[in-house]
N, C-alpha and C positions, 0 to 999 in steps of 0.2 A: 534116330539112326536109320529107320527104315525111308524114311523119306528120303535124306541124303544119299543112298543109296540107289531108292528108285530113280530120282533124279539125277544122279550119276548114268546110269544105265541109261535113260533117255538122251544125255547127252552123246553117250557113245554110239547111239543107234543114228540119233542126226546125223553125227560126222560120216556114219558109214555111207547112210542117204546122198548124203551132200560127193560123197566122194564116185557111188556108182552115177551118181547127176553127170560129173563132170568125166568120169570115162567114157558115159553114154555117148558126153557131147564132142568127145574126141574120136568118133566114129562119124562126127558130123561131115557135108563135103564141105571141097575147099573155099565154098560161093559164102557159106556159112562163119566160116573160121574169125576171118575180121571182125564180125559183129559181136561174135563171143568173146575176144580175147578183149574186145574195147568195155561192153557191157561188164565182164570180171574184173577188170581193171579201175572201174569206176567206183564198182562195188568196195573193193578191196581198201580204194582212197576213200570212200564215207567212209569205212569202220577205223583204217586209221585218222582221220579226220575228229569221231565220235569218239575215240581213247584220249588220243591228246587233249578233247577239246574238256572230257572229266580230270584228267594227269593237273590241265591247267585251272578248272575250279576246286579241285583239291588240295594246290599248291596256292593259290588265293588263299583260302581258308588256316592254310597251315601258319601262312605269313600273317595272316590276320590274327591268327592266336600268341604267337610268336611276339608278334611289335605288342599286343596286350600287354600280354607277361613282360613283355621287355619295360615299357613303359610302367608295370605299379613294381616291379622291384626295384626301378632308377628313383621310383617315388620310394620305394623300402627304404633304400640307402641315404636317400637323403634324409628323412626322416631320423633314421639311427646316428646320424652324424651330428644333425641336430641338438637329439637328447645328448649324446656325448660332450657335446660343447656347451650344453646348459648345466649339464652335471659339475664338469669343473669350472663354469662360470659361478654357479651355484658354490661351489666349495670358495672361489676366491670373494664373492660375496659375503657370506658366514666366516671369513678370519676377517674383513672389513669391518666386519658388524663388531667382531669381537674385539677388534681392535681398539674401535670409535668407544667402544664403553669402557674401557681402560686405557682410555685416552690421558686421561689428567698423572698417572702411575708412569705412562710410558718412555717418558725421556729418564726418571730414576731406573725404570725397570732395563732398557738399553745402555745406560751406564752399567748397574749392578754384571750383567751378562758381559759386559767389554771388558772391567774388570779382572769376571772370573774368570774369563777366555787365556788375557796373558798374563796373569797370576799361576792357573792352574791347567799344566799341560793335561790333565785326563780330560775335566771338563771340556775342554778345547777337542779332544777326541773323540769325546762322547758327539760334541753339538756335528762334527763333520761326519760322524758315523751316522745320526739323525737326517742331516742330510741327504747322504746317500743314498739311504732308507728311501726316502719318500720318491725322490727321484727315479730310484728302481723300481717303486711300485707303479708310480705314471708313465714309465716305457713300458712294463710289464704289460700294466691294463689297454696301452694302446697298441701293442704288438697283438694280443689277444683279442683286443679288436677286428685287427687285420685280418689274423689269422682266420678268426669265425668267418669272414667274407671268401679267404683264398681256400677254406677248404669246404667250402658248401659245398653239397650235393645238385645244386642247383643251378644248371646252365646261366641261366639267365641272371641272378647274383653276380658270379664267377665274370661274367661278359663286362656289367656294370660296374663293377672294381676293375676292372682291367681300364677300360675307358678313366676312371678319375685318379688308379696310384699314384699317377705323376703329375708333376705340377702343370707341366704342357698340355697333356691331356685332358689333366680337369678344365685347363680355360680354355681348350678348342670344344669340348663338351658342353660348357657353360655360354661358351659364342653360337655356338649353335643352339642351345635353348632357346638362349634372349633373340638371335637371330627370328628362329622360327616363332615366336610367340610375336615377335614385334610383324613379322608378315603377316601371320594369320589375323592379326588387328589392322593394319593397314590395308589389307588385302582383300577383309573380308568382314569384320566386324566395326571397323569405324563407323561405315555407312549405313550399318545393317539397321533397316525402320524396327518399331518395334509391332508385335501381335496384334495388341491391343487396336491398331490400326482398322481390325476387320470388324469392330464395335460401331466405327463410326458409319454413316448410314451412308450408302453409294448416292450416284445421281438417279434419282428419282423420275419418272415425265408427271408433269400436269394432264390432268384429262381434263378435259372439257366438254360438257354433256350440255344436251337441252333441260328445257326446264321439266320433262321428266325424272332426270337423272339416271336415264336409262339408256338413251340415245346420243352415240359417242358423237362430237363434232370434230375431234384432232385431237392428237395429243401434239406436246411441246416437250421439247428436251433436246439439249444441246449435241452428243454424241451417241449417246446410248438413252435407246430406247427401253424405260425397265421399271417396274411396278413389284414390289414385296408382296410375295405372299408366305404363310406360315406355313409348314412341315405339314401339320397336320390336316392343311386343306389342301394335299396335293397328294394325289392317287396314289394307294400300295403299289399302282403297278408302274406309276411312271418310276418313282425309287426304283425298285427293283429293274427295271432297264437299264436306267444309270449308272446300278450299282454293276448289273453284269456287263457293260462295255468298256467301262471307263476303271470298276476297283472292284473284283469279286471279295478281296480279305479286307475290305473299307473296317468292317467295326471288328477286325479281330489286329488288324495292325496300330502301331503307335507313332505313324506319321509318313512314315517309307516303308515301302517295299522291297527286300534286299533282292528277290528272286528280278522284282522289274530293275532295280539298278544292275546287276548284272546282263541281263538280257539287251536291257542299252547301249551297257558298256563292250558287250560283245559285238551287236550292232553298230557301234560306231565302231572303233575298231575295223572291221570288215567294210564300209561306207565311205568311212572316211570324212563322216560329217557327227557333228552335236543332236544329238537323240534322247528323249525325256524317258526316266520309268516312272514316270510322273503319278501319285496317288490322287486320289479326291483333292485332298487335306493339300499336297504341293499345287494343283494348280488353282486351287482356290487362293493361294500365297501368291501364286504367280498372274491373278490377274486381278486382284487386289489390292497388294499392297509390293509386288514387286514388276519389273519392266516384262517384256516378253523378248528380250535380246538370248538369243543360244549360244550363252556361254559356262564356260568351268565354274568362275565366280558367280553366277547368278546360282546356277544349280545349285552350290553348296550353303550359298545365302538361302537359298528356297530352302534345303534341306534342313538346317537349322529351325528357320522360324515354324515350319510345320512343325517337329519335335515341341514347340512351345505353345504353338499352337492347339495343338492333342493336350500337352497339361493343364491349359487352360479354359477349354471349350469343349462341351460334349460332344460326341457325335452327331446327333440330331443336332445341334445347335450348326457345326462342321459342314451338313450334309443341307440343311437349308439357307446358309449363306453360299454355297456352292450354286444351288439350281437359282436362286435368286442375282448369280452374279454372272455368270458364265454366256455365254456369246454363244448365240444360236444361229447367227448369218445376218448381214445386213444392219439396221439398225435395230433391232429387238433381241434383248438383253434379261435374259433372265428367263425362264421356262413359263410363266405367264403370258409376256409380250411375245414369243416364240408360237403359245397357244392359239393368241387371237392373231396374228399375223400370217400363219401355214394356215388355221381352220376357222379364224372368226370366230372363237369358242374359249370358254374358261378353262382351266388347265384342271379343274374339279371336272369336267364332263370328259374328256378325254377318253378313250376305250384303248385295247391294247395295241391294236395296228399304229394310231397315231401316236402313241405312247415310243414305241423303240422307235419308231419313224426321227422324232427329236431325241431322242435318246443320243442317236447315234451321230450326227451334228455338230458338236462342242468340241469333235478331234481333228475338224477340216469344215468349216462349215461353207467356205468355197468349192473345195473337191464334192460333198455329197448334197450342196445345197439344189433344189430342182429346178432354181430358179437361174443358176449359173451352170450348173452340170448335166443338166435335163433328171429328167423323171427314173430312166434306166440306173442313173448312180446310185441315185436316194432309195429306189427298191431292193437295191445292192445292200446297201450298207443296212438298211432296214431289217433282211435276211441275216445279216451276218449280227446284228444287236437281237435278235430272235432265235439266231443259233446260240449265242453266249447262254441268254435264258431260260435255255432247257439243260443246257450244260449245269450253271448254278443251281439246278433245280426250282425255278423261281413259276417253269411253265411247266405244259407237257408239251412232245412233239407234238400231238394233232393240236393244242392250244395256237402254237407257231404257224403248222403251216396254214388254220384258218385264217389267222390275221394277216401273213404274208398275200394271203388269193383276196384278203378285202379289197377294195378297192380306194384310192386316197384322195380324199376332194379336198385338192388343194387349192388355195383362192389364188388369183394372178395375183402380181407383184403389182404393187401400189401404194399409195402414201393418202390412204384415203382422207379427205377435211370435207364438209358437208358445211355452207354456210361460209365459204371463206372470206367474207370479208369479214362478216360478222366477228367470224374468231379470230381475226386478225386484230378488231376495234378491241375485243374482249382481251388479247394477248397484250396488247399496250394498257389498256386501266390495271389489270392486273400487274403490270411496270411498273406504274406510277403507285399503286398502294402496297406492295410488297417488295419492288426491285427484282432486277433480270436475274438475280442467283437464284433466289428462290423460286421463281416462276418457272427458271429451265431448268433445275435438278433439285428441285423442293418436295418432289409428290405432291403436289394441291391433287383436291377433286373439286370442279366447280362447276355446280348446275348453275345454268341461264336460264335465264328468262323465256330463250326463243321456240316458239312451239314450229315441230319440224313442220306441221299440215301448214300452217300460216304462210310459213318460209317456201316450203314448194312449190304453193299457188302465187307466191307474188316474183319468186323466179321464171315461173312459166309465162307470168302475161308478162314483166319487164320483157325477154328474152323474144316472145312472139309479137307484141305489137312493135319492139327497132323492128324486125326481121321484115314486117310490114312497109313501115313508111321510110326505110333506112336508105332506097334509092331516090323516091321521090319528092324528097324534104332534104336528101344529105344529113342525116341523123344519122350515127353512127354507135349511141351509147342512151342511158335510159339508167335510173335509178329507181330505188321505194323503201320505204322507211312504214313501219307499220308498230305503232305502241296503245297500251292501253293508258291514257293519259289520265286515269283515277289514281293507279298505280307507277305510273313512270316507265311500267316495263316495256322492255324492246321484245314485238312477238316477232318480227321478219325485219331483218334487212338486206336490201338488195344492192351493192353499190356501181354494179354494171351489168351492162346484157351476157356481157362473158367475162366471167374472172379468168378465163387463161387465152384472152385477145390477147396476144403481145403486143398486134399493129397496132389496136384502137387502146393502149394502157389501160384493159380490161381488167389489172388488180389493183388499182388507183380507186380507193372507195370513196364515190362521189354522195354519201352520205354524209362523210364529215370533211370532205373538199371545199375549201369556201367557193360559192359559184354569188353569181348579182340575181336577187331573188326577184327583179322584177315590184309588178304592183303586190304580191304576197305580202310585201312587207308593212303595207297599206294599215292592216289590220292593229299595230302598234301605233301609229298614225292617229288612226280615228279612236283610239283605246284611251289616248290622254285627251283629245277632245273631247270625248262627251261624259270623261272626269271631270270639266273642268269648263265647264257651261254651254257646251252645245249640245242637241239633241240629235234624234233621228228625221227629224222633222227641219231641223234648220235649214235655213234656204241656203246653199251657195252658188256663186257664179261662176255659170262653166264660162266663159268669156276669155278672147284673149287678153293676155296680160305679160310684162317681161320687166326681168330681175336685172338691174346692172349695178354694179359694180366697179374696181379701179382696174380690173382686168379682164372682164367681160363682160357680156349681155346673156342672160336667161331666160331662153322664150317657153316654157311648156306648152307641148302638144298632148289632144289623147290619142289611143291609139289607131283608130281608124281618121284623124286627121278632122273632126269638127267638132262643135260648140254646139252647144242645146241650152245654153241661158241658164235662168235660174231652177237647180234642180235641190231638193232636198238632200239631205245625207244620207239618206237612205238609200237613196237611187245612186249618187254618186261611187257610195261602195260598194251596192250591189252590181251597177256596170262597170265598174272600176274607170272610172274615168278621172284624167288625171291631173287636169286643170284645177279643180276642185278639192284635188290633196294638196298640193301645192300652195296652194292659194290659205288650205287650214292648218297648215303647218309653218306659215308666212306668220299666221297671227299669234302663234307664240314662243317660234323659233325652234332652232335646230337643237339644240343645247337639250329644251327637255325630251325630245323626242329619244334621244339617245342616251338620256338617264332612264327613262321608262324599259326600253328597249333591252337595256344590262340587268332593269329587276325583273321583266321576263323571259331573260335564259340567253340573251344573244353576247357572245363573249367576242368576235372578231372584231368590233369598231372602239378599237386600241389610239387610234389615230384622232390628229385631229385638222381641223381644215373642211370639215364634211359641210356639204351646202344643200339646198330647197332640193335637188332631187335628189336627197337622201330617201326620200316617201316614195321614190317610184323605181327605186329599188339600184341604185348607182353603188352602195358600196355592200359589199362580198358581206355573203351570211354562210353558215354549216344548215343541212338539210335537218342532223338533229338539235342545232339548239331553235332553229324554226318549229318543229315538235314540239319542242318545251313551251316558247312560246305562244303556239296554239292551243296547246294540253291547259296551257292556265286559264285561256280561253272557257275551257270545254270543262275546269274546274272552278268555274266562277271565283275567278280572280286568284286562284293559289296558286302557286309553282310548286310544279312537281318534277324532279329533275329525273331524266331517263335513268336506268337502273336495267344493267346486263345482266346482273348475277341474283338468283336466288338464296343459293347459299354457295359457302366457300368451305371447305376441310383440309384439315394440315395431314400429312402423311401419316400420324397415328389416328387420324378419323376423327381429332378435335375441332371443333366447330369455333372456325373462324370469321366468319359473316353470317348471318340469315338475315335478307327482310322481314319476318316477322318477327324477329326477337326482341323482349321487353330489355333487353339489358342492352344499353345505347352503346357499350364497345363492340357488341357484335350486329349491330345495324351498319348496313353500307349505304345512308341516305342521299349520296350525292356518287357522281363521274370525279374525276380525280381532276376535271378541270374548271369544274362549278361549285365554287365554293360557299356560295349562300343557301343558307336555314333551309331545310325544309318544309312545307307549306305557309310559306311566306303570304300574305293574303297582297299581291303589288298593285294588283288591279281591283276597285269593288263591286262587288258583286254584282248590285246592278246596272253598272256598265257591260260588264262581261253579257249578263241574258242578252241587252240590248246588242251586242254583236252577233249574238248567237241568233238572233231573232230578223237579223238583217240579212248575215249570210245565210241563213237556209232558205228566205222568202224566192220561188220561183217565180213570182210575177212579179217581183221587181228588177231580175236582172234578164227578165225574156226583151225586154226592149235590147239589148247585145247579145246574147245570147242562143234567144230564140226560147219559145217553153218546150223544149223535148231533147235539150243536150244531157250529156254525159255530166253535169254536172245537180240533174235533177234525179233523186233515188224514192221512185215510189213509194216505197214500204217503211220510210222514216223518215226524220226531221231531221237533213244531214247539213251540220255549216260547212259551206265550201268557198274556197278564195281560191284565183287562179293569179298568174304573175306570167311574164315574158320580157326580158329584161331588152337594152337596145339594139337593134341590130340583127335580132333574134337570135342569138347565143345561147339564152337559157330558156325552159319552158315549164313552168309550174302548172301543179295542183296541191292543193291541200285539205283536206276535211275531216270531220270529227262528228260522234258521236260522245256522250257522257264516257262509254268504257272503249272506244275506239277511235284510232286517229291514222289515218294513211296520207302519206306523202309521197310525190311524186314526182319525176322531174325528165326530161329528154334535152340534148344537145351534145357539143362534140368536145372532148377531152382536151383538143388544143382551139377552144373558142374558137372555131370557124364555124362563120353564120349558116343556121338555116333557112331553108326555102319556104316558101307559101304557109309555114306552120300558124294558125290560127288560135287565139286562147281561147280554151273552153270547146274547141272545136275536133282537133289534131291534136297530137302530141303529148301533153302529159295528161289530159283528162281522158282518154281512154282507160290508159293504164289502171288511174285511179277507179273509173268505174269497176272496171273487170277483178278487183281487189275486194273493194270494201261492199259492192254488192254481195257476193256469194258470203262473207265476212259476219253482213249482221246477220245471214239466219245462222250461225253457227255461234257467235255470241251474243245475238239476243238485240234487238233494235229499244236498246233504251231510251227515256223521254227526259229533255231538260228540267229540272224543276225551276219554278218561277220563283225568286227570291223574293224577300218581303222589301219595300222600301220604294217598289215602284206605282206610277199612278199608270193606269190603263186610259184612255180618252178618247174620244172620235175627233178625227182632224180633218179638215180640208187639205188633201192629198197635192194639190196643185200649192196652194198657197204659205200649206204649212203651219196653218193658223185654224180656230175652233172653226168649225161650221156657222156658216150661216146659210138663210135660207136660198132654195135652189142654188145652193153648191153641187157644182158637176159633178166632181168625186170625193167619195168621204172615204175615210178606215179608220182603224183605231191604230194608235199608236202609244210606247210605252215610253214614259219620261221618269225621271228621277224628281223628287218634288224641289220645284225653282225654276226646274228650265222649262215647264209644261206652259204654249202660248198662252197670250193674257187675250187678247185681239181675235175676233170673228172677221170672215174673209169679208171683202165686199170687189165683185168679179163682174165685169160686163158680161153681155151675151153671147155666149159662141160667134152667133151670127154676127155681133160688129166686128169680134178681132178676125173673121174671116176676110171682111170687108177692108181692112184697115192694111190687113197682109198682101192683100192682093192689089189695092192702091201704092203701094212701094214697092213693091216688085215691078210694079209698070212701069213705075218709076226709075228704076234703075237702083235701088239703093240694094249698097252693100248688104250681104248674108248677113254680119256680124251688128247693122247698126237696125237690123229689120229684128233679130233674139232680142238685144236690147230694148227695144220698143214697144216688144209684145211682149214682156218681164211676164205682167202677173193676166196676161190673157189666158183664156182656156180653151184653146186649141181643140179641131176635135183631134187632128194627132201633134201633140203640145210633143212631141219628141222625135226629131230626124231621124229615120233610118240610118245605123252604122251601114 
């Protein structure tokens, strides 16, 4: 009482205040008057604004209880009308029953009764009195019926018997039922998806990692960027931001919010547009499993499934498909990919400034994003999701305004990919062994193979030696391929000088482009010959020679334009000269050359019609199945097929590839386009040494060469084959170690010829130097092992043949047992073939009939200068 009172008297004290206020102010001058009368006027309109505006949430609520009530007592009555009607259906059932069992009595028992009827008028009396009787008690009891409804106490009763007394108005009662009930199904429940919906797992991205698996190269995903993580690896404090900007009553409501539907519904109203009071719980509904159209029917579809939603799914469960699905700007989707996108960072490391920073994001992530709205929005809105969380009590003020004065390092906008061609090659195997649904919204994680240091240094020199020689050669583009050919694995590939040249089709990855390999492809060549009875040592003849045919003539040239007679095989492949592949490719035909070729790893020569210069490099190769094929080289005779991936994980972190695993469904031993065994032995062993032993000999290829090119590597035994196909379109290098193999390649994307490019001089043996030099001290300069099966020998270098005595030059050479000579040389004296050369020359005789003539003379320079 005392209080009522106090606060009565406070009130009358106000009004007095309030009333000398405004006599004061009618003292004011006339300069004043206006401003007063407008400022009270405005006043006066809030407070009647602020009565009406509780008269009308009061009168809501009243109607809301009202159609309640109204609705379970139309359900009351129908119900009691019901039992009513089961009751006398019930009673006409039980005289049925009674009937059927005095069935076989009844036609005597209705005779006896017809009988007595007009025999005996009382009887007759009695049965109409009976009658009557019963008749009067089922008007009775349905009058009584009535009357219980007409004289309730109870508005709401009283209302719904009034609506059904009459026949017309029960069926305009009952048309509008079925009316309404059939709308609200067509309207709204036909369509309506079901909850369960939000179990199924969204679109996922693939990442793509180096063979750390720590080192991101891109992610893949079709619309949305977005990676799962669990509740409980995601910061108290980012929840709590989200909870205070977006749902402070999240885990005390049960799907909606009635205070935000009203507030909406006032809002629009006044707007004059579609306004959400959208909970956690609804717009997880709304952008999961329903559209984002603003409309009446979406909303009440959204409000529905959330209500079933909440029955179904905890709050934690609610609360982490929410931050996991929700759209934080741009393509990242989900409060993880939002993490590493704004800060490069895991959404576990997060502190509180960047914490409300995203917070606030998921209600306009255009209006407050800083990358569309600038920095000033997102500190805006940042404040105002910092002001909620002291409100909620989640902060303290000084907690707030420290994190508002931190400062925000937000990364530029970008789409970063590291290696793209690489993950581009790795994006398609991943195609072809999984298909494109699962690759773009599957979640994979897939570590590669490729080491980032590798990649970096072989970007830097492709990119710096074009930039070099790209005006004075007309080079325009530059590749490199770099694997560990023990293991298959791709450590670097490089498939241009710039993946984002538009001009020069700088994303066109000239790694797995077919280009014409030149003499590189030589090496296949001499691989089935000296399987199959020649040696290192075999003499052949560079001499001219020409191929014809019913359609042409084939004259092979080498590449500087002359003949040097009879040279070994050795020399042949180490100067690459090209008379002399020709000529050993002549003696057993096209046919095996390119069976050999497909067991080590080349899959482009599909075709057929291929002729004699197939060996010097006429029909198109890929840069990595020439890898392959030199890796089986550099693996004494086995194939090993390249291999991008280390391991591969499905979205639950199940382990879907590993190369090392014992269990062969989880090995990835092949590229999705090579389908032969892996370490197939195609070539034997000791042929392989024998190439390996050719191509790294520096004094046998310094006669073309020179001894101090770019293709000689101090500090190891390196095999290298270089290639320049016709015209000079393409320009190779290639080489290997036991655990390293670099490949290399310069020329222009749409085969327009280079200038003055030199092999082994210019062009791709730079490259290759500046790669696998600094390469082997970083993996180790390993040594070939000598295979058992071969004979070592001293030969006469000139002839080919064993030594005899004062032979001019000897060395050793390595044969497979059979093809090792049987024959000792026998050579004049320098001095007569000097004599001999120099009497035909005076004589005028042709260059080519003077080699011939001095075959097996020993010159003291037995080989022309290229």
């Amino acid at each position: 009482m005392k209080k009522t009172k106090i606060k009565k008297n406070l009130k009358k004290k106000s009004v007095k205040k309030i009333i000398k206020k405004n006599k004061a102010r009618k003292k004011l001058p006339l300069f004043f008057l206006p401003f007063y009368w407008v400022g009270f006027l405005t006043l006066r309109l809030l407070i009647l604004y602020k009565n009406s505006l509780v008269k009308s949430v009061t009168a809501i609520f009243k109607v809301c209880h009202f159609t309640g009530r109204l609705s379970f007592e139309t359900a009351l009555l129908v119900v009691k009308i019901l039992l009513f009607f089961c009751r006398k259906i019930g009673h006409l059932i039980l005289f049925l029953v009674v009937i059927t069992v005095r069935l076989p009595a009844l036609p005597f028992l209705l005779l006896w009764e017809s009988w007595l009827m007009l025999t005996n008028p009382e009887i007759k009396k009695q049965k109409q009195l009976w009658w009557q009787s019963r008749w009067q008690v089922f008007v009775d009891s349905f009058s009584s019926f009535k009357r219980g409804f007409e004289l309730s106490p109870d508005p709401g009763i009283r209302f719904c018997y009034a609506l059904v007394r009459s026949p017309q108005r029960f069926l305009l009662t009952a048309l509008l039922i079925f009316g309404s009930a059939s709308g609200l199904y067509f309207w709204v429940l036909k369509d309506l998806p079901s909850p369960y919906k939000l179990k199924q797992p969204p679109a996922l991205s693939t990442r793509i990692y180096a063979r750390d698996c720590q080192t991101l190269l891109y992610k893949i995903y079709r619309n949305e960027n977005r990676t799962l993580i669990k509740l409980d690896q995601i910061p108290q404090v980012v929840r709590q931001a989200t909870l205070a900007i977006e749902d402070k009553e999240f885990y005390r409501h049960h799907g909606f919010s009635l205070t935000g539907i009203l507030r909406a519904f006032k809002n629009n109203l006044e707007n004059r547009r579609i306004q959400g009071g959208s909970t956690i719980t609804q717009q997880l509904i709304k952008n999961a499993v329903l559209s984002s159209e603003r409309t009446y029917t979406r909303k009440f579809k959204e409000l529905l499934l959330s209500l079933q939603a909440e029955m179904i799914f905890t709050k934690d469960q609610i609360l982490q498909m929410y931050l996991n699905e929700v759209a934080y700007g741009g393509p990242a989707y989900g409060i993880e990919e939002a993490a590493e996108m704004y800060f490069g960072k895991s959404v576990k490391d997060l502190d509180l400034a960047e914490a409300a920073f995203l917070a606030g994001l998921p209600a306009a992530p255009s209006k407050f994003s800083p990358y569309l709205a600038g920095i000033t929005a997102a500190k805006a809105r940042q404040k105002e999701v910092l002001e909620q969380m002291v409100k909620a009590g989640f902060i303290t003020a000084k907690d707030a305004k420290y994190a508002y004065l931190k400062e925000l390092k937000i990364l530029p906008p970008n789409n970063p990919i590291k290696a793209p061609h690489f993950v581009m090659f790795v994006k398609d195997e991943l195609i072809k062994l999984y298909g494109e649904e699962k690759v773009n919204s599957g979640g994979l994680t897939v570590c590669t193979t490729l080491d980032p240091e590798v990649q970096a240094l072989a970007e830097e020199v492709v990119s710096q030696e074009i930039g070099k020689i790209r005006q004075q050669y007309h080079v325009n583009n530059g590749a490199a391929l770099v694997t560990n050919p023990a293991t298959g694995e791709i450590l670097a590939m490089v498939g241009s000088a710039d993946f984002w040249d538009e001009k020069n089709d700088g994303n066109v990855n000239l790694t797995v482009s077919p280009r014409q390999p030149g003499s590189a492809i030589k090496l296949i060549n001499y691989a089935y010959a000296l399987a199959h009875g020649f040696s290192p040592s075999t003499i052949l003849q560079d001499t001219p020679v020409s191929y014809r045919n019913a359609w042409e003539t084939y004259t092979p040239r080498n590449y500087d334009g002359k003949f040097r007679g009879p040279v070994s095989l050795r020399s042949a492949l180490a100067m690459s000269l090209n008379v002399p592949a020709v000529k050993t490719l002549a003696s057993y035909g096209v046919e095996k050359m390119i069976n050999q070729a497909k067991a080590m790893g080349i899959t482009t020569w599909n075709k057929t019609g291929y002729g004699l210069s197939l060996t010097l490099g006429a029909a198109e190769v890929k840069m990595t199945d020439m890898a392959v094929a030199y890796g089986t080289i550099a693996n004494m005779g086995k194939r090993v097929n390249l291999k991008p991936f280390r391991k591969i994980f499905d979205a639950e972190g199940r382990v879907l590839a590993d190369i090392e695993a014992k269990d062969p469904n989880l090995r990835l031993v092949r590229t999705a386009e090579a389908a032969e065994a892996e370490n197939q032995q195609v070539v034997p062993a000791p042929v392989a040494y024998q190439l390996i032993d050719i191509l790294s000999d520096n004094e046998a290829r310094t006669p073309a060469f020179g001894p101090n090119s770019d293709l000689y590597i101090k500090k190891a035994k390196v095999a290298v084959k270089t290639g320049t196909s016709n015209d000079l379109r393409d320009n190779w290098t290639i080489g290997f170690t036991p655990n390293l193999l670099v490949a290399s390649w310069v020329g222009n994307n749409n085969n327009q010829p280079m200038a003055g490019i030199a092999s082994g001089i210019t062009g791709a043996s730079p490259i290759w130097h500046k790669i696998i030099d600094p390469l082997l001290d970083k993996f180790g300069a390993a040594e070939f092992a000598t295979p058992s099966g071969l004979l070592r020998l001293k030969i006469c270098a000139t002839t080919g043949t064993l030594t005899c005595p004062g032979c001019p030059r000897e060395k050793y050479e390595y044969f497979l047992p059979g093809t090792e000579p049987k024959k000792a040389c026998s050579l004049p004296k320098p001095e007569e073939c000097q004599t001999r050369k120099a009497q035909m020359e005076a004589a005028g005789r042709p260059a080519e009939e003077i080699v011939a003539a001095l075959a097996n003379c020993p010159l003291a320079t037995p080989f022309p200068q290229p």
